[in-house]
N, C-alpha and C positions, 0 to 999 in steps of 0.2 A: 575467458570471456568475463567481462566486465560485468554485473547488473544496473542499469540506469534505471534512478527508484525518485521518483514524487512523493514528498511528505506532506500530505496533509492532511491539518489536523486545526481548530480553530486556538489553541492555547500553544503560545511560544515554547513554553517551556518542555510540553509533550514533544514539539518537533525537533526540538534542541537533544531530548533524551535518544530520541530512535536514531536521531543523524547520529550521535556518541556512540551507541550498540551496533549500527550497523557499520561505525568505522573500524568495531572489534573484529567486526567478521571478513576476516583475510580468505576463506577459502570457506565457496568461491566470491571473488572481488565482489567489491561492488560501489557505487558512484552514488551518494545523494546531488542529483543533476537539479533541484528546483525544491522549494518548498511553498505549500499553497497555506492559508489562513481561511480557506471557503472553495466549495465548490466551482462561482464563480471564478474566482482566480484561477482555481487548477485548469477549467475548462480552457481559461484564455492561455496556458500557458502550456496546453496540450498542442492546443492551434500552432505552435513557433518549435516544439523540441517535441523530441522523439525518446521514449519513457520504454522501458523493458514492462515495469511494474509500479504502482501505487500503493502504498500503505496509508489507508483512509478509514481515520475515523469516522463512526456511526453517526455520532450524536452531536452536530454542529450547527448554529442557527442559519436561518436560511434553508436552503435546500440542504439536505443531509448527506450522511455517506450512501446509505440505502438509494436514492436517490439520484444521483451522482454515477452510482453502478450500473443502474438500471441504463443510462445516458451514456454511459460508454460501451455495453454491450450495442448499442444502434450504430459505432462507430464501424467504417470499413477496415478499419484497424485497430482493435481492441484490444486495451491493455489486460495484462494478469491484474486482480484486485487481491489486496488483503486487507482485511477488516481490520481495524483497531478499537476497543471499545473497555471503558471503564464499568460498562455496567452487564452482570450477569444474564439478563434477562433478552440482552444482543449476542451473546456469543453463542453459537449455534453449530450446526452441523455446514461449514462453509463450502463443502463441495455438492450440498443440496440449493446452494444459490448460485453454485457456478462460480466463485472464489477461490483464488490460491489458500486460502489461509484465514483464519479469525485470531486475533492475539487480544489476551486479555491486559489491560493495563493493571499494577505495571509491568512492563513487558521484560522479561529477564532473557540474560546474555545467553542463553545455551536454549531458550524456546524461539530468540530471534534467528539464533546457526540455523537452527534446524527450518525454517523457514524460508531463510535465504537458500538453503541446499534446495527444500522443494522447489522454489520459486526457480530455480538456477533448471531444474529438472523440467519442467511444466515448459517453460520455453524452447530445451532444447528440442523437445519432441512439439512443438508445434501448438502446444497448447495456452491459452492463454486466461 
């Protein structure tokens, strides 16, 4: 099983690192299928493809990742969320917001495995 994962995150450079770490993670697979720059955009582009998981940053202008979460749990089909976030004071206990996962930037190759195995875990058993 493949993971099909949405990056987003408002700074290129952030989306360019996690697409690179998560092309590390051979096992189990997994697909950067779209990358978003904003809320917005992910929303529009949740409407056309079909996403396993998110890896979404907190802190983005406009409507935020927090925010954006909240908007996808109302969906009839809600994706697994992981947080992404440079600042300590967002990184939390993620399974008390109903989140796969919190990753602190920046995010290192052996705390993204271990993430992508959850995340790989969470969906097999139905959970999102």
């Amino acid at each position: 099983m493949s993971l099909r994962l949405l990056v987003v995150d408002d700074e290129q450079l952030a989306r360019t690192r996690l697409g690179n770490l998560l092309a590390d993670c051979s096992q189990p697979q997994t697909r950067v299928v779209g990358e978003a720059a904003n809320a917005v955009d992910a929303m529009a582009f949740l409407q056309h493809h079909e996403v396993d998981a998110l890896l979404l940053d907190i802190h983005m202008p406009g409507l935020d990742g927090l925010g954006l979460a909240r908007t996808l749990r109302s969906l009839p089909h809600p994706v697994a969320v992981v947080f992404i976030t440079a600042y300590d004071q967002f990184a939390g206990d993620a399974f008390e917001r109903g989140t796969a996962d919190d990753l602190l930037k920046p995010v290192m190759r052996d705390r993204m495995a271990a993430t992508v195995a959850r995340l790989k875990s969470r969906i097999a058993t139905g959970q999102s």
